[in-house]
VEXMARFI-981526 format. One line per 4 residues: number of its first residue (from 1); their letters; for each residue x, y, z of C-alpha. Coordinates in pm, 1 decimal, padded with zeros to 6 digits. Layout:
! VEXMARFI-981526
NUM = A = X Y Z  ...
! end
This chain:
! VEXMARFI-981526
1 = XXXX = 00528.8 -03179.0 -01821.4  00375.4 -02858.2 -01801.5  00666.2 -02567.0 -01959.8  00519.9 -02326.6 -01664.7
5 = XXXX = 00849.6 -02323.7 -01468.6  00739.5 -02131.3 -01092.4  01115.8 -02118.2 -00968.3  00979.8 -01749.1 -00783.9
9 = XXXX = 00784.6 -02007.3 -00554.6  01063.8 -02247.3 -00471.7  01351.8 -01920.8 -00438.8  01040.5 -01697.1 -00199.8
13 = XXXX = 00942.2 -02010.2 -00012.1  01325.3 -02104.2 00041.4  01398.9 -01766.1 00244.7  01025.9 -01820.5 00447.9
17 = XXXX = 01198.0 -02126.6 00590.2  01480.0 -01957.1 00649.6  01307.5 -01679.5 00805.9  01054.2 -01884.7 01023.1
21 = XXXX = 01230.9 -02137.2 01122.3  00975.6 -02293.7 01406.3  00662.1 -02514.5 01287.1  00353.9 -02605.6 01444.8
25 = XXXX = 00444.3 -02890.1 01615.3  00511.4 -02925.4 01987.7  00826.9 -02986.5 02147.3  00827.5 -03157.4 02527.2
29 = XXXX = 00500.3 -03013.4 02582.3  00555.2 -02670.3 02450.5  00279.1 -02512.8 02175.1  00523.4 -02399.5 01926.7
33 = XXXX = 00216.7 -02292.7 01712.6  00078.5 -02041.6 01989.5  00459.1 -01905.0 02096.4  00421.9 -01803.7 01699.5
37 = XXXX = 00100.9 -01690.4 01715.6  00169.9 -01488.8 02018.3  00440.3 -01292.8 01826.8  00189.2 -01229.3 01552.9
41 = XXXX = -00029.9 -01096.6 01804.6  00214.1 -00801.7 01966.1  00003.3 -00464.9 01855.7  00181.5 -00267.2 02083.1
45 = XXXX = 00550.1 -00280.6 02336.5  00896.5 -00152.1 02427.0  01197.4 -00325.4 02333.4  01560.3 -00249.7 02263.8
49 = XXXX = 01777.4 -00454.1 01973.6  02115.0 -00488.2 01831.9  02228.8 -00615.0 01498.2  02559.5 -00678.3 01411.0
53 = XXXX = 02723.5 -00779.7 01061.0  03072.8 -00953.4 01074.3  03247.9 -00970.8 00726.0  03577.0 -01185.2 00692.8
57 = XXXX = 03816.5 -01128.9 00386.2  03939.8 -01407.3 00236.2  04337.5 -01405.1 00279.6  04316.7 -01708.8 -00064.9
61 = XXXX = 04179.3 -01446.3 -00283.5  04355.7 -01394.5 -00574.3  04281.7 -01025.5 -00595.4  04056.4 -00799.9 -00469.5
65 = XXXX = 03893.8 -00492.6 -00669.4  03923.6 -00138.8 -00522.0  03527.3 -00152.8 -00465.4  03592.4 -00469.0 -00268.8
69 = XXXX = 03849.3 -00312.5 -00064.4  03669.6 -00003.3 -00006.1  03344.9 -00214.0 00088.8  03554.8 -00379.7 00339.1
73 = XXXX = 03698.5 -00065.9 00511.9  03374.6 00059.7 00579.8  03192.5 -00220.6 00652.3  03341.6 -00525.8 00716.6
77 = XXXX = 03210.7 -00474.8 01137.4  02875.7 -00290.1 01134.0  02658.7 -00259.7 01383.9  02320.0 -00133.1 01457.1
81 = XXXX = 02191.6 -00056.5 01797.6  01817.0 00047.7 01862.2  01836.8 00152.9 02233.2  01459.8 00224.8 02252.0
85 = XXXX = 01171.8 00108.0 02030.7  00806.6 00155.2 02093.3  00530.0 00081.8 01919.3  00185.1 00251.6 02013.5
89 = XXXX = 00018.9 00041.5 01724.3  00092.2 -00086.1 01400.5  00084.7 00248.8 01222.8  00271.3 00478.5 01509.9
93 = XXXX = 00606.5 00362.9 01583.8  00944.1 00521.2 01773.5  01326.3 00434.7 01738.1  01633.6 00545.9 01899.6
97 = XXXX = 01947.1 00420.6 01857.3  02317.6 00427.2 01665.7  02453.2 00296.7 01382.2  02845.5 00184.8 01403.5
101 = XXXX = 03068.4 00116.7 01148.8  03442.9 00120.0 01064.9  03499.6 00479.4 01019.9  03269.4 00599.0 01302.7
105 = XXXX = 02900.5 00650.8 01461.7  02603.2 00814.2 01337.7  02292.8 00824.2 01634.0  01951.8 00891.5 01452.9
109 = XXXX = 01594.4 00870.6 01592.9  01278.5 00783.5 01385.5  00945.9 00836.2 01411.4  00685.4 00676.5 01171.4
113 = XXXX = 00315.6 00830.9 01217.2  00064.4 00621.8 00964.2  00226.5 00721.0 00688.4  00461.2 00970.9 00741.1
117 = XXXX = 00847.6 00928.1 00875.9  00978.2 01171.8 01095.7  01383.9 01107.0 01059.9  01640.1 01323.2 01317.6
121 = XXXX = 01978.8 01218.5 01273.7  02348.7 01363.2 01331.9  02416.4 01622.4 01062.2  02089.7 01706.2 00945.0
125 = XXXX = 02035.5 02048.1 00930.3  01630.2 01969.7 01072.2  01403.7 01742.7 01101.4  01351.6 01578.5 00818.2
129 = XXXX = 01007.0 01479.2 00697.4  00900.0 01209.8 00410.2  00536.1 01157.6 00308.9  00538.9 00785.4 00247.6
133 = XXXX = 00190.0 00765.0 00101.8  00345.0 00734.7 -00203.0  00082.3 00481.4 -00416.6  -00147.7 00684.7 -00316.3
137 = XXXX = -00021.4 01024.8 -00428.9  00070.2 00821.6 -00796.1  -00262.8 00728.3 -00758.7  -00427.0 01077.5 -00721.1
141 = XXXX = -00206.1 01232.9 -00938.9  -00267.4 01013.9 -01260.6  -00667.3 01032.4 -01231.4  -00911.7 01213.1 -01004.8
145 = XXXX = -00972.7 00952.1 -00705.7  -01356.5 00976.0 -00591.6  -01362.4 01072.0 -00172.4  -01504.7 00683.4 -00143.5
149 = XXXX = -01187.4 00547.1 -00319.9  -00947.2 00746.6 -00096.9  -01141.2 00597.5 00226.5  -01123.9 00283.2 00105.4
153 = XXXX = -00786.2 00269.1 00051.9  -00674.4 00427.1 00420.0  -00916.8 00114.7 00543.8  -00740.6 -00108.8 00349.9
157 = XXXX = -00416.8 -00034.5 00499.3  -00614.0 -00075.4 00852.5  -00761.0 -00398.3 00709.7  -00398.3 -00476.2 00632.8
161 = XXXX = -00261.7 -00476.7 00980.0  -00584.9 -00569.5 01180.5  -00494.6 -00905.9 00964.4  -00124.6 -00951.4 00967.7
165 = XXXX = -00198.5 -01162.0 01271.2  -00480.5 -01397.9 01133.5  -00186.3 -01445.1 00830.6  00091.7 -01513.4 01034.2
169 = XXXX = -00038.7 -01755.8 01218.2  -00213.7 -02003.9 00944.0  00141.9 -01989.3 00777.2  00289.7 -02103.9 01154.9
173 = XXXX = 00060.2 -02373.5 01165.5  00204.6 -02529.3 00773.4  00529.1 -02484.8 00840.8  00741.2 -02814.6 00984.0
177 = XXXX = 00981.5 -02818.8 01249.7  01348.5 -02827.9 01211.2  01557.9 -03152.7 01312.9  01757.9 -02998.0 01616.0
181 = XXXX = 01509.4 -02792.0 01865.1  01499.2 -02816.5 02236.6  01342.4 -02657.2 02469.0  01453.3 -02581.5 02872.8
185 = XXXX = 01327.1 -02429.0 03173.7  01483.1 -02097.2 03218.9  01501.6 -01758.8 03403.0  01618.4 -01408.2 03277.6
189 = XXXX = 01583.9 -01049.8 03281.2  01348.9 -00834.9 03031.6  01409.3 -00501.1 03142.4  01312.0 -00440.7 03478.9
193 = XXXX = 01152.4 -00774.9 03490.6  01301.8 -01128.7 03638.8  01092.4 -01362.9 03465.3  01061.1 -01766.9 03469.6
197 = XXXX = 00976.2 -01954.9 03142.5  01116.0 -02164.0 02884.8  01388.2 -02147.2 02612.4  01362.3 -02269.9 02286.8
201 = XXXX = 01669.6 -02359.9 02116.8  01735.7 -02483.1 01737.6  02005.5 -02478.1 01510.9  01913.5 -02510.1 01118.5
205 = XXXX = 02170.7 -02585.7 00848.7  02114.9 -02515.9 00471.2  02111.2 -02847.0 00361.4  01785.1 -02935.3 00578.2
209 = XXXX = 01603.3 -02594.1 00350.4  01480.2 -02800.2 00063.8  01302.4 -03079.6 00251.0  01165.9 -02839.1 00535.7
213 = XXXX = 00998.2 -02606.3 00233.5  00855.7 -02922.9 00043.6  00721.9 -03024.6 00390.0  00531.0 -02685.0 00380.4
217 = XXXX = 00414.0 -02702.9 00013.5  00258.2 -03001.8 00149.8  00087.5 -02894.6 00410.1  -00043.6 -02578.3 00195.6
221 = XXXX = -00196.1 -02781.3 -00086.7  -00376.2 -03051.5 00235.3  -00513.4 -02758.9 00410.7  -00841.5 -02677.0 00239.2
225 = XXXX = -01022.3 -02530.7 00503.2  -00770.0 -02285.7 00616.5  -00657.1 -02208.1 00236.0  -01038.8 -02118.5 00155.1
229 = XXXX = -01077.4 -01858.5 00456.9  -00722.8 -01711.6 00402.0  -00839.4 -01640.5 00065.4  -01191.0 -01522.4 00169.8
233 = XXXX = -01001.3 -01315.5 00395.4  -00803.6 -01136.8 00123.3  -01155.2 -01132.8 -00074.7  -01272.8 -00935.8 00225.6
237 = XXXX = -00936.6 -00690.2 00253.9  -00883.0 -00653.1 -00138.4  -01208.6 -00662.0 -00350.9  -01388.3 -00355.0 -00209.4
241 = XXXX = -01119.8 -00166.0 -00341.2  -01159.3 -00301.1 -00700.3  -01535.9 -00279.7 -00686.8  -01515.4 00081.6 -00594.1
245 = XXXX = -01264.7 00161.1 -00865.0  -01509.2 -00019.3 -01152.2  -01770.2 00190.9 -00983.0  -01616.8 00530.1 -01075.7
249 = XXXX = -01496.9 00407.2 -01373.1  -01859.2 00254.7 -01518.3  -01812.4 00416.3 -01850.8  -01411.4 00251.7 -01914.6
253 = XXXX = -01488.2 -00021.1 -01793.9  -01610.9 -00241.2 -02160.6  -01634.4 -00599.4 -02172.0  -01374.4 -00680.0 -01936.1
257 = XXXX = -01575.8 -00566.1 -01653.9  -01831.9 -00754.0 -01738.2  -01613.1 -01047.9 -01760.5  -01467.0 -01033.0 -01445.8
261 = XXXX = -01774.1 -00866.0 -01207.8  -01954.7 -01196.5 -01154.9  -01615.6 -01299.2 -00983.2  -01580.5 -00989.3 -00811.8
265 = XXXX = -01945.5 -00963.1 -00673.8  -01930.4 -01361.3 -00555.9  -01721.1 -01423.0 -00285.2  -01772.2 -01814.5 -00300.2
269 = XXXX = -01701.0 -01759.2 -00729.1  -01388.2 -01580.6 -00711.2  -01271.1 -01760.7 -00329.0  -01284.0 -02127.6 -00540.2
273 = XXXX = -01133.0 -01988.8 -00851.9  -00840.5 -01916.0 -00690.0  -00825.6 -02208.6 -00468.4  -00847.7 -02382.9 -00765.9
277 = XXXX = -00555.4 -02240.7 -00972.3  -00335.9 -02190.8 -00625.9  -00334.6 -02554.2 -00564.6  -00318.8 -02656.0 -00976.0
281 = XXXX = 00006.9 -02452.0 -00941.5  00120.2 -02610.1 -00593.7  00049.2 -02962.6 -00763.7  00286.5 -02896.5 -01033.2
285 = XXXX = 00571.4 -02762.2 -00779.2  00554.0 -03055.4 -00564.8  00553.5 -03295.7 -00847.3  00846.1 -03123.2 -01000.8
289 = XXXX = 00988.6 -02991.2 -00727.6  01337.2 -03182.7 -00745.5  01392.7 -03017.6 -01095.7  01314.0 -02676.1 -01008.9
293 = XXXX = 01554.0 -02637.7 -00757.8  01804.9 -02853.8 -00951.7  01735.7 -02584.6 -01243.8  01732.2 -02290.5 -00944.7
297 = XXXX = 02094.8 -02410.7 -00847.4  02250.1 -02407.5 -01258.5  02069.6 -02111.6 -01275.5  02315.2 -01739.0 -01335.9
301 = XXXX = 02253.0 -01719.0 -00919.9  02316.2 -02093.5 -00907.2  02667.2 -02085.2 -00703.0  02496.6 -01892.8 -00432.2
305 = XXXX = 02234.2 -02118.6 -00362.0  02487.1 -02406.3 -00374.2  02587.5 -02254.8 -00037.8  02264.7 -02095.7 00082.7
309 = XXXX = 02152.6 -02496.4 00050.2  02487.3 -02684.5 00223.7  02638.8 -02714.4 00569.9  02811.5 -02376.9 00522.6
313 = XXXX = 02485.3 -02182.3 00600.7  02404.1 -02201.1 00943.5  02131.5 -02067.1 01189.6  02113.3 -02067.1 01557.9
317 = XXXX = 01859.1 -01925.8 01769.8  01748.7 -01882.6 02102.3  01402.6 -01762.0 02206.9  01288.1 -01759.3 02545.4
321 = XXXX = 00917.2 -01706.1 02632.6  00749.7 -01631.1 02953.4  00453.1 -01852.7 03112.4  00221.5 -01714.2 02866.6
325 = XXXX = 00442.4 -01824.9 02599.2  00481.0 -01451.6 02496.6  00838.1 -01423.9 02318.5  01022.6 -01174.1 02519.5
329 = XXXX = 01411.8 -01237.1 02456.2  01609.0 -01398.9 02155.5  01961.2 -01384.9 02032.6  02022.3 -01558.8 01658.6
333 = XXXX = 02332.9 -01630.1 01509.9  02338.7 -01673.3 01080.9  02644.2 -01791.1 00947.3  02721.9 -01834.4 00617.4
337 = XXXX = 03078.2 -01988.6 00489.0  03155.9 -01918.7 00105.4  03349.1 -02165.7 -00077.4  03740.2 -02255.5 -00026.5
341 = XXXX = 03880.4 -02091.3 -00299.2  04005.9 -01807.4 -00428.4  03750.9 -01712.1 -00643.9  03564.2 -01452.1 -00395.6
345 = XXXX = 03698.7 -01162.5 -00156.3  03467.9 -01266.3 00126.1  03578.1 -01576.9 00322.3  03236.6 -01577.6 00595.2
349 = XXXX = 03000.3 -01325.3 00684.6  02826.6 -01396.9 01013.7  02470.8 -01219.3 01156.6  02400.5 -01142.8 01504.1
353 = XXXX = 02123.5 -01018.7 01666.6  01974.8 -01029.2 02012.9  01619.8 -00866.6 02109.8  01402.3 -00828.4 02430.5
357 = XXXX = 01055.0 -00703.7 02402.7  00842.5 -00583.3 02780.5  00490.4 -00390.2 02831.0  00341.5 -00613.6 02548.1
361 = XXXX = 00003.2 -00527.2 02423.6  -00009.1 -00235.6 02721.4  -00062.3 00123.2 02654.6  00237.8 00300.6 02530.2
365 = XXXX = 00330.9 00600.6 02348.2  00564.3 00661.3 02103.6  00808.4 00898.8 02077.8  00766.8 01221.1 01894.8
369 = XXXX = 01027.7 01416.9 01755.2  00976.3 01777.8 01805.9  00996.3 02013.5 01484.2  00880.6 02290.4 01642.5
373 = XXXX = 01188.0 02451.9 01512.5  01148.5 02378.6 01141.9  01140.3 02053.4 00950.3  01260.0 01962.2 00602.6
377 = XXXX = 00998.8 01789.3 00382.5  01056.9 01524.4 00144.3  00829.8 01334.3 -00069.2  01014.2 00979.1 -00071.7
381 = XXXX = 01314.4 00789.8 -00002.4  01334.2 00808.0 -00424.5  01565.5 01110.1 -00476.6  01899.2 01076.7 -00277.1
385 = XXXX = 01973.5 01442.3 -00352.2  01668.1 01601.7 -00191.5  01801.8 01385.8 00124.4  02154.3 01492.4 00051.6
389 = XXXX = 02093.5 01868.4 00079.7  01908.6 01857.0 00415.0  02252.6 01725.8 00589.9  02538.8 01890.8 00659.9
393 = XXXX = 02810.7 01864.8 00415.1  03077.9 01834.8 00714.7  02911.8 01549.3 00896.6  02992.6 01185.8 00889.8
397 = XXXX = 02660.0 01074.3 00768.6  02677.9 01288.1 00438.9  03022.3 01181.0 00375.4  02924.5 00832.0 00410.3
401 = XXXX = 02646.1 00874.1 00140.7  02811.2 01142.0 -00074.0  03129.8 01010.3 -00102.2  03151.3 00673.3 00022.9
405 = XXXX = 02822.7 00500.4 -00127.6  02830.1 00762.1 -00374.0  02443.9 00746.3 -00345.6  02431.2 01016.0 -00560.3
409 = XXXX = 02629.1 00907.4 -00897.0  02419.6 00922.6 -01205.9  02490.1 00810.1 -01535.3  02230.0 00939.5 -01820.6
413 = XXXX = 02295.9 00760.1 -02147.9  02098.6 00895.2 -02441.5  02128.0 00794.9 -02803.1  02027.1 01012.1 -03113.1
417 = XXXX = 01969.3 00759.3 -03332.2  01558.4 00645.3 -03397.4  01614.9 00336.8 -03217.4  01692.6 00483.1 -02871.5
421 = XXXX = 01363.0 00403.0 -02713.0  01269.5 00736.1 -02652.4  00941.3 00895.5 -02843.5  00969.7 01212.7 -03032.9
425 = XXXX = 00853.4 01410.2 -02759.2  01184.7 01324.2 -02541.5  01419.7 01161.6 -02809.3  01735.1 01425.5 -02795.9
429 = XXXX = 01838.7 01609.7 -03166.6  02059.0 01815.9 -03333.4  02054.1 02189.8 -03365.2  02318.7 02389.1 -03582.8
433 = XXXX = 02545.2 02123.9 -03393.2  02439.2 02152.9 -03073.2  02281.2 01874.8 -02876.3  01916.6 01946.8 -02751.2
437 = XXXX = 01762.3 01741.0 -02478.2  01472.7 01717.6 -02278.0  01497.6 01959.9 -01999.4  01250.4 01807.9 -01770.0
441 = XXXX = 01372.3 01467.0 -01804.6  01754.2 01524.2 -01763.2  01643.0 01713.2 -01467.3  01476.8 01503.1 -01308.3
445 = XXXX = 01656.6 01195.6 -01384.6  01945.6 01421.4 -01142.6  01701.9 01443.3 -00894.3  01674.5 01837.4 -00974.4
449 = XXXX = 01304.7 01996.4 -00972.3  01170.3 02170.0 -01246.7  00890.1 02395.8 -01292.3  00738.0 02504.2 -01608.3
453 = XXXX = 00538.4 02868.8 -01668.2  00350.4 02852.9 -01962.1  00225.5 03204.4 -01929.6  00623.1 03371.7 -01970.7
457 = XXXX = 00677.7 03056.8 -02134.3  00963.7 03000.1 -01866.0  01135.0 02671.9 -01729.3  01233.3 02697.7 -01388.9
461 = XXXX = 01509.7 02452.3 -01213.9  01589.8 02413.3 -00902.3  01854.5 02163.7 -00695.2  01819.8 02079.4 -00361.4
465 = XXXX = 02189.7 01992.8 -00306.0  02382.5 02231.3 -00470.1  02123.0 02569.4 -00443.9  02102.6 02616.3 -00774.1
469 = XXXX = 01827.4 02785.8 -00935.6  01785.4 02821.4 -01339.7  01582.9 03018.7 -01547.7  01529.1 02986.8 -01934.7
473 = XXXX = 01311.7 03105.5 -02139.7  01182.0 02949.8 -02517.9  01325.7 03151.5 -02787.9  01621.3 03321.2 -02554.0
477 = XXXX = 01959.9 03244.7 -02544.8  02043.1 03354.5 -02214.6  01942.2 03180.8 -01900.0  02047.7 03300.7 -01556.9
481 = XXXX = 02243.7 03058.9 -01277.8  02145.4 03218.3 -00930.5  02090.0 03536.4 -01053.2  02381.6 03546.8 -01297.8
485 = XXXX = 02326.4 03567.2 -01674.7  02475.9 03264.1 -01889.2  02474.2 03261.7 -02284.1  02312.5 02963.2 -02417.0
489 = XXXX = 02510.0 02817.0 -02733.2  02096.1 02809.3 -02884.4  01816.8 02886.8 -02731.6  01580.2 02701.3 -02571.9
493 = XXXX = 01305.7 02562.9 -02797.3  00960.7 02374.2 -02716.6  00891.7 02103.2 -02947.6  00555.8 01897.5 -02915.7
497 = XXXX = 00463.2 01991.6 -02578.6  00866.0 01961.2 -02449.1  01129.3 02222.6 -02362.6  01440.2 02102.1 -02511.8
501 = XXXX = 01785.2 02279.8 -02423.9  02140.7 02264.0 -02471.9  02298.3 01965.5 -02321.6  02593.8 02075.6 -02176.8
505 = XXXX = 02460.3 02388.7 -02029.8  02162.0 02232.4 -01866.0  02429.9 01903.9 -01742.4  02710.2 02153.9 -01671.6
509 = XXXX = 02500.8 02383.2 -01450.6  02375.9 02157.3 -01241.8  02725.4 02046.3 -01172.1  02729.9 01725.2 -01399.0
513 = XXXX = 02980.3 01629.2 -01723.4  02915.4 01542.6 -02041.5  03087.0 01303.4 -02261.0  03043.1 01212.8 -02670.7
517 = XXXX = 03044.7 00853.9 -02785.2  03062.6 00900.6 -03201.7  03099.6 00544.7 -03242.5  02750.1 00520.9 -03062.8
521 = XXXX = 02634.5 00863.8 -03093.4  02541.7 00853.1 -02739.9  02565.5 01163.3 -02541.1  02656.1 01069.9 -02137.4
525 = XXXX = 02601.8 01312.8 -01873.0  02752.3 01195.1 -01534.4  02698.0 01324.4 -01170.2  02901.8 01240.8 -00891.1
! end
């Protein structure tokens, strides 16, 4: 047996059944395939949703930790209501709606524009703003991309989406069906609209999960045809991208591009290669598929699978489609029933949602959210303080992050010993007893900004949430705090291309602790 062990395949391939539950094959008539591929198809409609999240303790538990308890007072009933969604397209996209939970409401809107998200919600001070092209900022900002390379990659993400279709529906046609599915005449109302069609109905439980995804491994490694082209597809999507990159890069590039262009510049070359080690690999996970998912369930994550895989995980849905066999209404129901004991808090947590979805594939608009006024820019989702300090302190929303979620709450461990995995250039040291670090890397690991003059030979800091500014200079020992001066205990000193400053003025200052560890010499700075 081959020691190649894909239990990422079996785990990913468990939550696609889960996920799409209905296979290709029809039911009293009904083309379950096209009612799939119809879904894939919706580029542009209006719809409304709800999704609630039930959480029951368990009353056997032998005790419950103050995190548990806490988790439970906020969000043991949750629920999220989007009131009005449109989508314009695949890239320009509108919500409205409220999020519930125990301790209150928060209404937000959201508008995402290619790749920017336009976010308005209770207790921000403005609009706030986040650039989401995030790979490709890394990208530009780590070598000089040529104005060909930048194209390509904005096509790509068209390609992307143009194909997210095409995808969706060769994986509807492998999957299987599950046991219990009906199907009914039926009327209702979508929107405005009284419309006649049919309901689908199934129920899945977890124990049918390991036969339905072996059924689809099957049908993946029979399909050749539609393997081949979903590969040449990606070929199509992926490889210009690659080319274009060797391209600028013709003097890096050695022996390994030459070892890998004749792949890249032959579709048929590189499309049979990977058939051929795709289905090697499926092969081997169908033939040894009983012990990977008897290894998957002894596995550390092995208890939750037990249940994820039994008659205490449930799924029922509804889905009713119109004549066209154009989904336009669903409610689902996901149930999952931990173990009788009284080894966890949580007794059953149960998922809800319902959906309805009109003006399918007609011309919409999406909302816009009018900044007009101001707007507060962010780069990413990545630094919870920059998001922090564009909401009011006072509002429920910030308390729920702040204090709550503590979203915030940083712990920076750094060792002085050689073996601490930093290099010298960011390793922290001793100074006449003092503890220098790394300004810009303490900084930023607290989500501060820092700025660096080389001309005054100056380090500026700045953080979003509190309003503090710094400024220190190499070779002074005072800094100033919003104006204010501050002694430094030594002053700040570059060393190999690094500003390194005293520890508990930079941590201090930018309202964090500091704590000593001798036994480990390990310095800790902590921010709630």
């Amino acid at each position: 047996m081959n020691n190649r062990k894909p239990h990422s395949w079996i785990a990913l391939l468990l939550v696609a059944a889960l996920i799409m539950l209905t296979g290709c094959q029809s039911v009293d008539g009904l083309d379950l395939n096209k009612v799939m591929t119809n879904s894939y198809n919706i580029q542009s409609a209006e719809s409304k949703q709800t999704i609630a999240l039930e959480i029951t303790p368990n009353p056997a538990a032998k005790s419950m930790t103050e995190e548990d308890k806490k988790a439970f007072e906020l969000f043991s009933n949750v629920q999220l209501t989007i009131s009005e969604a449109i989508q314009q397209d695949y890239t320009h996209v509108s919500l409205k709606g409220v999020f519930e939970y125990n301790k209150g409401k928060i209404p937000f809107q959201v508008t995402i524009s290619d790749q920017d998200y336009t976010i308005l919600v209770e207790g921000a001070k403005k609009p706030i703003v986040i650039h989401n092209n995030g790979a490709l900022q890394e990208l530009q900002a780590q070598q000089s991309l040529s104005k060909e390379m930048e194209q390509l990659i904005k096509q790509t993400y068209q390609k992307v989406y143009a194909w997210y279709p095409s995808f969706g529906s060769y994986l509807a046609g492998l999957l299987p069906n599950v046991n219990k599915i009906s199907v009914s005449s039926a009327s209702e109302m979508v929107g405005t609209e009284g419309l006649k069609g049919k309901n689908i109905h199934l129920e899945l439980k977890g124990s049918e999960l390991v036969e339905l995804t072996r059924s689809f491994l099957k049908n993946l490694l029979a399909d050749d045809k539609g393997l081949k082209e979903t590969l040449g597809q990606i070929y199509d999507i992926f490889v210009p991208i690659v080319q274009q990159a060797m391209k600028d890069n013709q003097d890096a590039g050695g022996s390994y591009s030459d070892m890998i262009s004749p792949y890249l510049n032959n579709k048929t070359l590189a499309v049979e290669l990977a058939y051929t080690y795709i289905t090697s690999s499926l092969k081997q996970t169908i033939e040894y598929y009983d012990t990977y998912v008897k290894e998957l369930s002894e596995s550390y994550s092995g208890e939750s699978l037990k249940v994820l895989l039994s008659d205490k995980f449930s799924v029922k849905t509804d889905v009713f489609v119109d004549s066209d066999l154009m989904p336009r209404k669903s409610s689902t129901e996901v149930l999952v029933n931990m173990p009788d004991d009284s080894t966890t808090s949580v007794k059953s947590v149960k998922l809800t949602t319902t959906a309805q979805t009109w003006n399918i594939n007609k011309p919409v608009k999406a909302a816009v959210i009018d900044t007009s006024a101001g707007q507060i820019e962010m780069k990413s989702f990545n630094k919870p303080n920059q998001f922090l300090a564009a909401l009011d302190p006072k509002s429920s929303l910030y308390e729920l992050l702040k204090y709550d979620l503590h979203i915030t709450k940083k712990d920076i461990n750094l060792l002085m010993d050689n073996y601490s995995g930093f290099d010298d250039s960011t390793k922290p040291f001793y100074r006449n007893g003092v503890i220098m670090v790394p300004a810009r890397f303490v900084v930023e690991e607290l989500d501060a900004e820092v700025n660096w003059n080389a001309a005054n030979q100056q380090v500026t800091v700045t953080d979003p949430s509190s309003n503090v500014v710094i400024k220190l200079n190499v070779g002074s020992k005072q800094a100033t705090v919003n104006g204010l001066i501050k002694p430094l205990e030594v002053e700040a000193e570059l060393k190999d291309g690094t500003t390194f400053v005293p520890v508990r003025f930079i941590a201090e200052s930018l309202g964090a602790t500091v704590k000593w560890n001798s036994d480990l010499q390990m310095v800790t700075i902590s921010r709630e």
